[in-house]
N, C-alpha and C positions, 0 to 999 in steps of 0.2 A: 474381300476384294483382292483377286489374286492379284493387279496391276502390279502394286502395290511392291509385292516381295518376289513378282516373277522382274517385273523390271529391276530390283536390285540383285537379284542374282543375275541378271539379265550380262548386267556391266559388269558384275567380278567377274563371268568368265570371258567377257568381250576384253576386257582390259587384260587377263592374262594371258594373251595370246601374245602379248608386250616385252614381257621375262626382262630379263639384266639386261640388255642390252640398247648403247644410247641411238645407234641404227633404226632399232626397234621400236624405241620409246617415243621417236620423233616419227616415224610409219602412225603408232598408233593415234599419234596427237593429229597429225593432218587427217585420217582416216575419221575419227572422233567429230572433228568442228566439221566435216563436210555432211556425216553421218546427220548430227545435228542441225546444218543447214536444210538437208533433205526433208525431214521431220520437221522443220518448223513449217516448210510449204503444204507438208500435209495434213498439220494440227494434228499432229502425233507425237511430240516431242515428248519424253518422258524424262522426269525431273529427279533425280536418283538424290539423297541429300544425306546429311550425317550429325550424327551424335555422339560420345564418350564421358568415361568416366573417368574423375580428377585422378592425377598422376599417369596420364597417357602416354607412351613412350611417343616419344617426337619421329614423325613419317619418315618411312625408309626411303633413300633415295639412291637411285639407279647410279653405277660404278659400270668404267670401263675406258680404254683409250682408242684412241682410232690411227689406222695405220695410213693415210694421205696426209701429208703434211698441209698448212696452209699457203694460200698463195702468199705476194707480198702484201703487208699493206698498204691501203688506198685511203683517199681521202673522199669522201663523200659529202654531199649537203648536208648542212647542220639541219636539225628539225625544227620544225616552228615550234614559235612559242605556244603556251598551254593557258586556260586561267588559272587560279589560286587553286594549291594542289594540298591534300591533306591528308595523311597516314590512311593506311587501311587496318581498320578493327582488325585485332585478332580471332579467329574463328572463337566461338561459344555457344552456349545454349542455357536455358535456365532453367535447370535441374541437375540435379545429378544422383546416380546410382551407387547407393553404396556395396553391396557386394552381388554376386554373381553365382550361377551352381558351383560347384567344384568341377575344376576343368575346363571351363570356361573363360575366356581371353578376350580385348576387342580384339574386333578383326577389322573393320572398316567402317567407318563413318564418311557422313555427305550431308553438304549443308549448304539449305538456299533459302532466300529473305523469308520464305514463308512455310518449310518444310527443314524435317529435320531427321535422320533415322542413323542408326547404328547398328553395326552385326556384332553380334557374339560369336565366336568359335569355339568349335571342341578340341582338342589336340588334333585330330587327321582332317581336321578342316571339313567333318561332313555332315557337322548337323552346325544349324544357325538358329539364335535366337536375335530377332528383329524387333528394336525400341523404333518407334518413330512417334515425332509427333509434325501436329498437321491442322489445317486452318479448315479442314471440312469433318464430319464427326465419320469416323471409319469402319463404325456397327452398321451402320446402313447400308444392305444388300449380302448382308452376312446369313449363311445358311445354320437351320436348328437353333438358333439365338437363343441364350438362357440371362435373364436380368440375372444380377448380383452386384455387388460392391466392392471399391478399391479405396482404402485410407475412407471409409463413410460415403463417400459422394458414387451415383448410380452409376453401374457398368455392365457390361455386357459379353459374354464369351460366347463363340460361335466358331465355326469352319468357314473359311474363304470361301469358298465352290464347292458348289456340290460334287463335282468332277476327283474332288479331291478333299472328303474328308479329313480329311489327316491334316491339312493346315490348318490352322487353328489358332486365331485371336484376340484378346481379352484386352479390351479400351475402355476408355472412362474420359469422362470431361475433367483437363490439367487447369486451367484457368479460361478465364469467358472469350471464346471463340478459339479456345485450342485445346484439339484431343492428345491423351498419349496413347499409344497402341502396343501389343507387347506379343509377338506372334512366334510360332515354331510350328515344327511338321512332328506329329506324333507319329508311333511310341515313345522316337528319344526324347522329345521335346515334350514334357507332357502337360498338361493342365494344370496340375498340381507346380511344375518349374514355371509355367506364364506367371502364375499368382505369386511367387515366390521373386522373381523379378519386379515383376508391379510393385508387391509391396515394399522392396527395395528403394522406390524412385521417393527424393525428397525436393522439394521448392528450393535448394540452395545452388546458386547462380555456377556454374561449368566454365573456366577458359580453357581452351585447347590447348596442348601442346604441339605447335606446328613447326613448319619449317621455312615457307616462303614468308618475306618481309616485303612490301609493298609501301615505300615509307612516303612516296608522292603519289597520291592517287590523285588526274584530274578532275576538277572541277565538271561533272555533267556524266560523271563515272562512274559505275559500282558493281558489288560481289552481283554474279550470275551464282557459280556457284564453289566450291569447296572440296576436297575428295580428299582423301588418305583410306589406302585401301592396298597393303603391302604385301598381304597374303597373295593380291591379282599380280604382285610383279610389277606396280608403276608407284609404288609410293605414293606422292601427295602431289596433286594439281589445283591450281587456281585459274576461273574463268572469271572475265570480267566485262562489262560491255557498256555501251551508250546507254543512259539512265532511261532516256524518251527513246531508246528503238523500239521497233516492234518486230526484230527480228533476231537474230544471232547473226547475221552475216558478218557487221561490224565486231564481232567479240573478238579478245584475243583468250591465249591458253599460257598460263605461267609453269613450267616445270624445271625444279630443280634436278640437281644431277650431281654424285660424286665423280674423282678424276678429272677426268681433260674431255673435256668438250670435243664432242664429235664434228670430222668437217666433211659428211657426207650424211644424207639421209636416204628414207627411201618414199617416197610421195605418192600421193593417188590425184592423176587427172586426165580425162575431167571428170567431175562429179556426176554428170547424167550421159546420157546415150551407147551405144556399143559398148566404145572403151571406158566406163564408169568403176570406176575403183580400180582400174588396172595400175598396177607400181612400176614407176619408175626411179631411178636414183637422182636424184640430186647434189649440186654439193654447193659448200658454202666455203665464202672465199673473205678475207680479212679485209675489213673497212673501220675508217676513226670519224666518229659524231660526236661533236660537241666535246674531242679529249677524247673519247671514250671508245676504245679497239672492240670491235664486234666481229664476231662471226656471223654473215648475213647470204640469204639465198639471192638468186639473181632477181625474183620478184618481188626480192622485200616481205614475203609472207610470214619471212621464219628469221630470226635472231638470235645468236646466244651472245653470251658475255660468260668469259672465265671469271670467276670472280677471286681465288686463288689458286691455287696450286692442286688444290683437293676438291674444288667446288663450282660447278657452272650452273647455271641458268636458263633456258629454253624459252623463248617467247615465241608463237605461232596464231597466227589469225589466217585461216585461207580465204577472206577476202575481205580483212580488215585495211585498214589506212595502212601504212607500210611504214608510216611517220609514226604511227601510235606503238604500234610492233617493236621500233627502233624502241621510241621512249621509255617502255617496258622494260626493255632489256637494256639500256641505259643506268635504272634505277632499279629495278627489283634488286634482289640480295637475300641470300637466307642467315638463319639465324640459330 
């Protein structure tokens, strides 16, 4: 099932079009939520998700300063109040990998309530080996299929597509209603390395090391999804959205950031017709909510918060509540 590993390579190289810079990194973020607004109206949204192995180096996060100063600040409307608000879990998964080929590195994980995958890298970043697991069984629609076994319980190795031999991967049922899957593009990637991964994977519980902290999440709120992927240039992001939506519209986008918080961005609107994804700049001008000095767009789509001297914050919904936006960036915090 190429979906699967074309869509996660899909986004490493969507997202490294991002690089170091916080101009950039806020382009890609609005670009991002509308891309996915887009895709939700078509029932195409593709859910890219992540996994890692204990001792993960904590997500890189984008450096640089921006040469506009800020306006003065202003004082703005306090935000409403929220119901009973309660940490956000740290990213995790339940298993973990004890070793890896030689040479091999993470390279990016993605993680959402019901999906899970991680990349492997080689040193020139050109071959991948992709863990994932997943709530639907991932042999099904697999070409040349050969039964065999992972840790005893039945499994199966096969090529994604026929189009493309050479991808190639080896799953197994992890526990009742969840597969793990363990895939690479042969010759570098070879059959013999899937099985040697697989057999790597053991039942003991993974926390991530990350870097956003979410320590009020409200009440009717939760992870969409999780990314750390620093090879692409964007480090680690967090999406979040209305428990009962049935869209992404309402989501926001959490992105940390080293240095000083950028007061210009670069924007895409609108999101359909003619001018659809055309850039324009933006900038964002110094407002106080609730105590709390924001860096805020003239729409309220986009918020930062310095959080000190080395560390900012990014919050962005492009057509969330603009009160939720705030809040976000009120309280997030890295760590």
């Amino acid at each position: 099932m190429t979906d699967d590993i074309d869509g996660l390579r899909a986004v490493l190289r969507e997202r490294a079009a991002g690089a170091h810079d916080p101009e950039a990194l806020l382009a890609a973020t609005h670009q991002g939520v509308r891309r996915h607004r887009r895709r939700q109206r078509t029932g195409t949204l593709i859910g890219a998700v992540g996994v890692t192995t204990c001792g993960l180096l904590a997500a890189v996060v984008l450096a640089h300063t921006s040469a506009l100063a800020p306006r003065p600040a202003t004082t703005g409307p306090a935000a409403a109040s929220t119901p009973a608000q309660v940490p956000l879990a740290p990213p995790s998964l339940p298993f973990s990998i004890s070793s890896v080929p030689t040479g091999y590195h993470p390279g990016s994980w993605f993680i959402e309530p019901t999906d899970l995958s991680l990349q492997y890298v080689d040193a020139d970043q050109a071959q991948t080996i992709t863990v994932q697991l997943r709530t639907a069984d991932p042999s099904i629609g697999l070409v040349d299929a050969q039964r065999t076994t992972v840790h005893g319980a039945p499994a199966v190795l096969g090529s994604l597509a026929a189009t493309d031999m050479a991808d190639r991967q080896l799953s197994w049922q992890f526990s009742p209603g969840h597969w793990l899957s363990v895939a690479g593009h042969n010759p570098a990637v070879s059959d013999a390395t899937l099985r040697l991964v697989a057999d790597a994977v053991t039942a003991k519980p993974t926390t991530l090391t990350s870097t956003v902290i979410v320590p009020d999440l409200p009440a009717g709120w939760s992870l969409r999804s999780w990314q750390w992927s620093p090879q692409a240039g964007i480090g680690e992001f967090v999406s979040l959205c209305p428990t009962r939506s049935v869209t992404t519209a309402l989501c926001v986008e959490l992105h940390p950031g080293n240095g000083t918080a950028p007061t210009i961005a670069t924007d895409v609107k609108p999101s359909t017709g003619p001018e659809a994804d055309h850039l324009h700049t933006v900038l964002l001008h110094k407002a106080v909510y609730n105590g709390v000095t924001l860096l805020v767009t003239a729409d309220g789509q986009t918020a930062e918060r310095q959080i000190d001297p080395g560390h900012w914050i990014a919050v962005v919904g492009a057509t969330a509540d603009p009160t939720m936006v705030r809040l976000f960036a009120e309280t997030a915090t890295v760590g």
